[in-house]
C-alpha positions as CSV (number, residue, x, y, z in Angstrom):
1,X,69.3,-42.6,3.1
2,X,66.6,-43.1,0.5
3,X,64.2,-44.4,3.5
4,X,64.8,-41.2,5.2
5,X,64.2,-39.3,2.5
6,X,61.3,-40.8,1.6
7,X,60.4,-40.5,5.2
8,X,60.8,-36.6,5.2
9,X,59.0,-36.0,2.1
10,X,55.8,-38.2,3.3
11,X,56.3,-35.9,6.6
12,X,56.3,-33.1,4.7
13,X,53.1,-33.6,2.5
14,X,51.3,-34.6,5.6
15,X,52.1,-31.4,7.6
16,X,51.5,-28.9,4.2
17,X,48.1,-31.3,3.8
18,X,47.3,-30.4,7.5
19,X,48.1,-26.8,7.5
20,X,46.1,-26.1,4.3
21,X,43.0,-27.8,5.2
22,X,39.9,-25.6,5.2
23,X,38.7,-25.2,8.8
24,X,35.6,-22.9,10.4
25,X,35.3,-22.1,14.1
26,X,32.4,-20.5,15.8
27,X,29.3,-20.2,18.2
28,X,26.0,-19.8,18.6
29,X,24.0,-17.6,21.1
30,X,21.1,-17.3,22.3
31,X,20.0,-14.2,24.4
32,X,17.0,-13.3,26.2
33,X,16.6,-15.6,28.3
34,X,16.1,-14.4,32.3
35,X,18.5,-16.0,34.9
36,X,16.0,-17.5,36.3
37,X,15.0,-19.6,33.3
38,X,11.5,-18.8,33.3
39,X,9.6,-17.9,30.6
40,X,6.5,-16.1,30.2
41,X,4.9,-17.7,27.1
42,X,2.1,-20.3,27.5
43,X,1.8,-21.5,24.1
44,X,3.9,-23.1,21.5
45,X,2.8,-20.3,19.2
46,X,3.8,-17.3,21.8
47,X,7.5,-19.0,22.2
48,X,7.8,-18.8,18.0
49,X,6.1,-15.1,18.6
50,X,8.8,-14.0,21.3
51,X,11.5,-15.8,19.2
52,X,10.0,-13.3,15.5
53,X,9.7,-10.5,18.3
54,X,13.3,-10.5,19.5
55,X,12.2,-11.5,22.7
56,X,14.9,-14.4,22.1
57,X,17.2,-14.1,19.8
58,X,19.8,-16.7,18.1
59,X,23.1,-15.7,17.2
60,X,25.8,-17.3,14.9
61,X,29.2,-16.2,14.3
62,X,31.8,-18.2,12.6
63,X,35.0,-17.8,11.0
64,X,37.1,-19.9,8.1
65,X,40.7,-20.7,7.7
66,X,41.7,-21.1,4.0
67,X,38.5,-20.9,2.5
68,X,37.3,-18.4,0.0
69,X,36.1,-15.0,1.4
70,X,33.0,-15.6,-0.9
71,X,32.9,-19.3,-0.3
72,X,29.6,-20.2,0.8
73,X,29.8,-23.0,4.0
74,X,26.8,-25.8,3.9
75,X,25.8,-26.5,7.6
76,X,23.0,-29.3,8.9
77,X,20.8,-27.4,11.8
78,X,20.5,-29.7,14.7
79,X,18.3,-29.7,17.3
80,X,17.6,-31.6,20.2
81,X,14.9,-31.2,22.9
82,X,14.4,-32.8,26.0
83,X,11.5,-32.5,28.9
84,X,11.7,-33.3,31.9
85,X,15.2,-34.7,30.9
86,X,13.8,-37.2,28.2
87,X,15.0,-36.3,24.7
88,X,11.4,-35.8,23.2
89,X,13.0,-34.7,19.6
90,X,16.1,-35.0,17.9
91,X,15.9,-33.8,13.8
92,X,18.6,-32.4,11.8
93,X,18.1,-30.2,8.5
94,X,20.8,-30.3,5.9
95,X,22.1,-28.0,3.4
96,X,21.8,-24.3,5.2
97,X,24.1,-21.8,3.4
98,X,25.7,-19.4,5.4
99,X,29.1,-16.8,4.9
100,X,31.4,-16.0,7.2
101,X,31.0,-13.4,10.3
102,X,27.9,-12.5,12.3
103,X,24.5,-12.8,11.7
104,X,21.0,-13.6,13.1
105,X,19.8,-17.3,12.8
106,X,15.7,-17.6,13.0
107,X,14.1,-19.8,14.8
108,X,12.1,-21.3,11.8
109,X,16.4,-23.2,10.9
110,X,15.4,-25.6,13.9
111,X,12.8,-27.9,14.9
112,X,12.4,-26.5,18.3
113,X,8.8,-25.3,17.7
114,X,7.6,-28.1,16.0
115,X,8.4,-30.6,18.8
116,X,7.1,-28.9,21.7
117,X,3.7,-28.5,19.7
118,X,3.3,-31.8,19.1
119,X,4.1,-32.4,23.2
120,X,1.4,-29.8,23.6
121,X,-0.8,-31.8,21.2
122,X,-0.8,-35.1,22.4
123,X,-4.0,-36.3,23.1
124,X,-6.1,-32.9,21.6
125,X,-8.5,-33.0,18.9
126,X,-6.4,-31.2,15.9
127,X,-8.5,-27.9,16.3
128,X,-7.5,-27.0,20.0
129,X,-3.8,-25.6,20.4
130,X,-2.6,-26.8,23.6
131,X,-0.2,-25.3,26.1
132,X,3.4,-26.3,26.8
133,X,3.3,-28.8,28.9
134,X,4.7,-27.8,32.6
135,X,8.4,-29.1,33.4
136,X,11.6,-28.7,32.9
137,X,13.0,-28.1,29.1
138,X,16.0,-28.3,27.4
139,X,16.6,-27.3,23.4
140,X,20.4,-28.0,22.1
141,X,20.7,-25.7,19.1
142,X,23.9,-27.1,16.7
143,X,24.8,-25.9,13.5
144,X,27.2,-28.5,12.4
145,X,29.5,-28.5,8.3
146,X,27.4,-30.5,6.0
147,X,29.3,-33.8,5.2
148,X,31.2,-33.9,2.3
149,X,32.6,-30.7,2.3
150,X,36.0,-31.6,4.0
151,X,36.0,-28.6,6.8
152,X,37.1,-29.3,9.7
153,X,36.9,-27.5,13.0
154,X,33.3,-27.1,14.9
155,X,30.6,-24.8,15.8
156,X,29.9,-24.1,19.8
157,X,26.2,-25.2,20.5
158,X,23.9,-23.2,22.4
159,X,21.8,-24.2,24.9
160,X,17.9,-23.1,26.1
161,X,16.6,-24.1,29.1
162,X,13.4,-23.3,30.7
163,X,10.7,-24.2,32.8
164,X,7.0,-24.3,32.7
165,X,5.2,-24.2,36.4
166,X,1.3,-24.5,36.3
């Protein structure tokens, strides 16, 4: 009888443990991008332009289970990018605050630019910007909890893919 009671009150702090724990669903979303996955800029620098001008945008909503309304949520902003199907970069930047509900993520919280600049760059003298290279291109945007913060529950990534025809 004392096992099962000791059984059921072990059960019992497990599930209340479980049920409690501080959790945080969501998604990111990028819009602007045509169907065709084409895009107009040339240039590493017009892509950051389009992405200031609202050409593209990134969106991030997320919610939290039994966490403070004015509890701020540490994220690491992850980004991978790939041409021609080869990852090219893959960074992570630790330590973003963000609240709950919807807002506008800019483009400057991930290392997308960067990378494909110094793609563009390779094998230029520092002074001459160079053009995105032509192929195929694929940027995985992730906003991911910050360790140590024991949430659990995930962000949806979002995904840009493009290509460059010369």
């Amino acid at each position: 009888m004392k096992t099962h009671f000791k059984l059921l009150i072990v059960a019992f702090i497990l599930c209340s443990t479980n049920s409690n724990a501080q959790s945080v669903e969501g998604k990111l979303a990028l819009k602007g991008l045509s169907r065709s996955n084409t895009i107009k800029q040339k240039t590493p620098v017009d892509l950051f332009k389009a992405f200031k001008e609202g050409i593209y945008t990134i969106n991030f909503n997320f919610k939290t289970t039994n966490v403070k309304s004015d509890q701020i949520i540490l994220f690491d902003m992850k980004t991978t990018v790939k041409h021609n199907g080869k990852t090219i970069s893959e960074t992570s930047r630790g330590g973003w605050p963000w609240i709950p509900g919807d807002m506008f993520v800019p483009i400057e919280a991930f290392d997308a630019i960067p990378a494909i600049q110094k793609l563009a760059e390779k094998g230029l003298p520092i002074s001459i910007p160079g053009d995105i290279k032509s192929g195929n291109y694929e940027i995985i945007f992730q906003i991911i909890p910050s360790e140590g913060q024991k949430i659990k529950g995930g962000i949806s990534p979002a995904t840009m893919q493009f290509t460059i025809n010369k």
